[in-house]
C-alpha positions in Angstrom: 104.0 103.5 101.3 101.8 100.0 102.0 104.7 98.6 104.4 102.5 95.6 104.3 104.8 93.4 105.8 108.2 93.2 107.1 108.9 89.2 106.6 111.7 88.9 105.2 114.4 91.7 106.7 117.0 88.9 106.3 116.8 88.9 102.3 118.0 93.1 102.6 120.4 92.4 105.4 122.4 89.8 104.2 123.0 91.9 101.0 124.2 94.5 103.2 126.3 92.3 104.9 127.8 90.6 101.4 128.3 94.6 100.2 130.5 95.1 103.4 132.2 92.2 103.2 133.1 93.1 99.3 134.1 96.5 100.5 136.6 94.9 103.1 138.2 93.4 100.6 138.3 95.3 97.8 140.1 98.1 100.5 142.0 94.8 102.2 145.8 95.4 102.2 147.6 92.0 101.7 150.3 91.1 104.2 154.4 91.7 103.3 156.4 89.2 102.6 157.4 87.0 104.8 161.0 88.2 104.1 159.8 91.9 105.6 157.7 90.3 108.4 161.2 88.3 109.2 163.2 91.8 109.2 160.7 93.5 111.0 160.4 90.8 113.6 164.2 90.8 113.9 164.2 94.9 114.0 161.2 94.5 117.1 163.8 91.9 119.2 166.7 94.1 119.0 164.4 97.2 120.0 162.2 95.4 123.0 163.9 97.2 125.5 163.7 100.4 124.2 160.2 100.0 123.1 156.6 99.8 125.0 154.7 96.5 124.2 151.2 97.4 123.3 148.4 96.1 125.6 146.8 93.0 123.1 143.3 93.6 124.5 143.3 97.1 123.8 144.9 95.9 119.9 142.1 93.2 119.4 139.4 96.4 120.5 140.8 98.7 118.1 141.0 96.4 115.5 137.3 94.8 115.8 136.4 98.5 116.3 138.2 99.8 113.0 136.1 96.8 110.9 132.6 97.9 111.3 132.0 101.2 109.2 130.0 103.8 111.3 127.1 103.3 109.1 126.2 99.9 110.4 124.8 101.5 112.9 122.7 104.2 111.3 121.1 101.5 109.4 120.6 99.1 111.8 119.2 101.5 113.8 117.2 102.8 111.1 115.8 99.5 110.2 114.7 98.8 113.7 112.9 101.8 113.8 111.0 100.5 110.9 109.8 97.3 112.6 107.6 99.2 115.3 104.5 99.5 112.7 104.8 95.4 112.0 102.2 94.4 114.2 100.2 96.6 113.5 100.4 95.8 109.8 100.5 91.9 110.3 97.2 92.5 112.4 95.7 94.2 109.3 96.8 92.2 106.6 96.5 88.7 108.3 94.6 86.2 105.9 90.7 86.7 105.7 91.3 89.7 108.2 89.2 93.0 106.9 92.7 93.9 104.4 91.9 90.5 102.0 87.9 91.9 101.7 88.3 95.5 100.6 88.8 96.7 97.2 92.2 97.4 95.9 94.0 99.0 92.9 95.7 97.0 90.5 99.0 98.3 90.5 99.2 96.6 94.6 101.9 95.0 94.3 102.5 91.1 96.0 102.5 91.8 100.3 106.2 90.1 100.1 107.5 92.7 98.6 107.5 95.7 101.2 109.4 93.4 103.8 112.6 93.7 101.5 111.8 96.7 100.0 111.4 99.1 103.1 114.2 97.1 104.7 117.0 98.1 102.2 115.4 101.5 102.1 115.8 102.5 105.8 119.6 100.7 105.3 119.9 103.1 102.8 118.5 106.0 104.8 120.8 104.8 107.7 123.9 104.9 105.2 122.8 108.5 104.1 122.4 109.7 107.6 125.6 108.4 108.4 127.9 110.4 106.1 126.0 113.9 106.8 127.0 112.9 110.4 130.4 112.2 109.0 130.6 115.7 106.9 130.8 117.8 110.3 129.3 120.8 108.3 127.7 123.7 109.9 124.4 122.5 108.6 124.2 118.9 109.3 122.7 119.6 112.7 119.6 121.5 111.5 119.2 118.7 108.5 119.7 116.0 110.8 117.1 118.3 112.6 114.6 117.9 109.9 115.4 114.5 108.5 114.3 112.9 112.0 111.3 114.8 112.1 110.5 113.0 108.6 111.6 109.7 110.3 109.0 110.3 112.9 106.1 111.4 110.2 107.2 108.0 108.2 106.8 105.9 110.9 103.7 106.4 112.1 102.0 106.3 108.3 101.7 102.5 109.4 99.4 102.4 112.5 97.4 105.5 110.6 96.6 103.3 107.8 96.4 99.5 109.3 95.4 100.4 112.8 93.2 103.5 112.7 92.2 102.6 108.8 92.2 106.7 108.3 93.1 106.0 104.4 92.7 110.0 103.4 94.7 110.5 106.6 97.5 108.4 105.5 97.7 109.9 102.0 98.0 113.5 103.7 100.8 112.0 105.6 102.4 110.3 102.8 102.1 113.2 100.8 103.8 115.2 103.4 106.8 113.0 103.1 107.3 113.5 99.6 107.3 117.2 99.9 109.2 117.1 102.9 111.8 114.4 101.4 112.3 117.0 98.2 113.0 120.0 100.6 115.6 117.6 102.5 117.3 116.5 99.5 118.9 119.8 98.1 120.4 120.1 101.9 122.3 117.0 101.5 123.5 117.4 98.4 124.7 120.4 99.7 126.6 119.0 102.4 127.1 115.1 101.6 126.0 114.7 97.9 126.3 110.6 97.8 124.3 110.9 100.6 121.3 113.2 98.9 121.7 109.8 95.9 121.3 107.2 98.5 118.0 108.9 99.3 116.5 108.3 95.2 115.2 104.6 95.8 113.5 105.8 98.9 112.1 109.4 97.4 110.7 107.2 94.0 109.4 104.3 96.4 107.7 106.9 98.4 105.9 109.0 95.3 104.6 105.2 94.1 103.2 104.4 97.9 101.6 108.3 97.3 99.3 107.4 94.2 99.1 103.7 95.9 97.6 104.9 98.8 95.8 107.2 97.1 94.0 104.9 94.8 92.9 103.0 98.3 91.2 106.0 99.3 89.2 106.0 95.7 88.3 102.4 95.7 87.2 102.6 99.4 85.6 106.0 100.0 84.6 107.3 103.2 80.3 107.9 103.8 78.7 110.8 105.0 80.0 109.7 109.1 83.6 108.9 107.5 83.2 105.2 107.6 85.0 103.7 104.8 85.3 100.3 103.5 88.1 99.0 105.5 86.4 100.0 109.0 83.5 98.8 107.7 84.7 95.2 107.0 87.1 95.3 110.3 83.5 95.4 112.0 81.7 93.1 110.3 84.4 90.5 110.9 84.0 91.3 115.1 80.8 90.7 114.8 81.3 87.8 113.1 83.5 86.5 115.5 81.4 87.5 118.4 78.2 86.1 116.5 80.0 82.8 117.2 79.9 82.1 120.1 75.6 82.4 120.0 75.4 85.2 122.3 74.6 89.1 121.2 76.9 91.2 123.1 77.0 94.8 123.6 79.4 95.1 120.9 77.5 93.3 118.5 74.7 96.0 119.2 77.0 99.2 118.7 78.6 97.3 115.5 74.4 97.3 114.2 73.8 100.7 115.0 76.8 102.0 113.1 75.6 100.2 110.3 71.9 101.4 110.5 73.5 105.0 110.9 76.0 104.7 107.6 72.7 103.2 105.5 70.8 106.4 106.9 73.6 108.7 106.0 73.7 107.2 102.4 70.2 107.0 102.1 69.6 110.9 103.1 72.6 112.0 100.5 70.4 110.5 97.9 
């Protein structure tokens, strides 16, 4: 899961935007000859008056309409979604913030990786969603149904883990979306199954983020008052920065107090 970052969207888009432009013209029709254009053009004059001349506004609408497949706007609309956790993450994983102080595992990989990563996934979801739309079956409404409940249990993973810092939280969320994600799965295939294939990448990115966040909950565990590593840090760096100006706050004095009250919760489990 670990949607760390979401920096570089642009890499994922403009690879969607070279794939559609390669599918334009791979499916482009060249023009006829100019030798049919002439005969049709001639065949048009001697018809005008018989004919109805098409209104060229409404032509240019239809056209620029007919260009853009219907799935830009799943995806687009999926990858949006995706950007309402990036504060919240960029807040958490600024540099020397309490993200750069905890422990984690070793297979983590770099943070500018999930801006890319979970950018083409949610294009691919978008592109998915779009052709179960597209199949009209009886069933698409009650999977479309469930896949946007998923949606909603994916997108708030983020401000579980960076804002709220719940780690065993967020791995009972993202393990939710794997078993959810392989119920969903067999319905598409069902119905659409190019669209059950478009959702691999995401279902074997999701089972990594799983044992990833997982593995965050190991290295930082939570004491006997559930304060774990990460909410521990996130404190210590307020009190830092309140410690700076050379005055003890009220806040300064909770921050102590929870920090008297997790050594005495570790010190009676001994």
């Amino acid at each position: 899961m670990a949607k760390m970052t979401l920096k570089r969207p642009a890499t994922a888009l403009l690879c969607l935007i070279v794939g559609l432009i390669v599918q334009d013209v791979a499916s482009f029709a060249p023009p006829a000859s100019p030798a049919v254009v002439l005969s049709s053009r001639t065949n048009h004059h001697h018809h005008r008056h018989h004919s109805k001349v098409a209104n060229p506004s409404t032509s240019t609408s239809t056209t620029l309409h007919s260009t853009i497949p219907s799935w830009t706007y799943y995806s687009l609309a999926h990858v949006i979604g995706g950007t309402t956790g990036t504060p919240i993450v960029i807040s958490g994983t600024k540099k020397g913030g309490w993200f750069d102080r905890i422990p984690k595992p070793k297979i983590n990989p770099p943070n500018f990786v999930f801006g890319p990563v979970w950018t083409l996934l949610y294009s691919l979801m978008g592109v998915s969603v779009s052709r179960i739309v597209k199949a009209s079956s009886p069933q698409s409404s009650f999977v479309l149904k469930l896949w946007y409940g998923h949606y909603a249990l994916n997108l708030i993973w983020a401000p579980i883990f960076f804002g709220l810092k719940r780690f065993r939280l967020g791995f009972m969320i993202s393990s939710l979306l794997v078993l959810t994600l392989g119920g969903i799965l067999p319905l598409y295939h069902a119905i659409d199954p190019i669209a059950a294939y478009l959702q691999i990448p995401y279902l074997l990115w999701l089972s990594f983020a799983t044992v990833l966040n997982y593995q965050f909950c190991v290295l930082n565990p939570a004491n006997g008052i559930g304060v774990n590593e990460a909410m521990r840090q996130a404190d210590l760096i307020k009190k830092e920065e309140e410690s700076a100006g050379g005055e003890y706050t009220d806040d300064m004095f909770q921050s102590d107090l929870k920090e008297l009250q997790r050594a005495a919760a570790e010190y009676a489990g001994l």
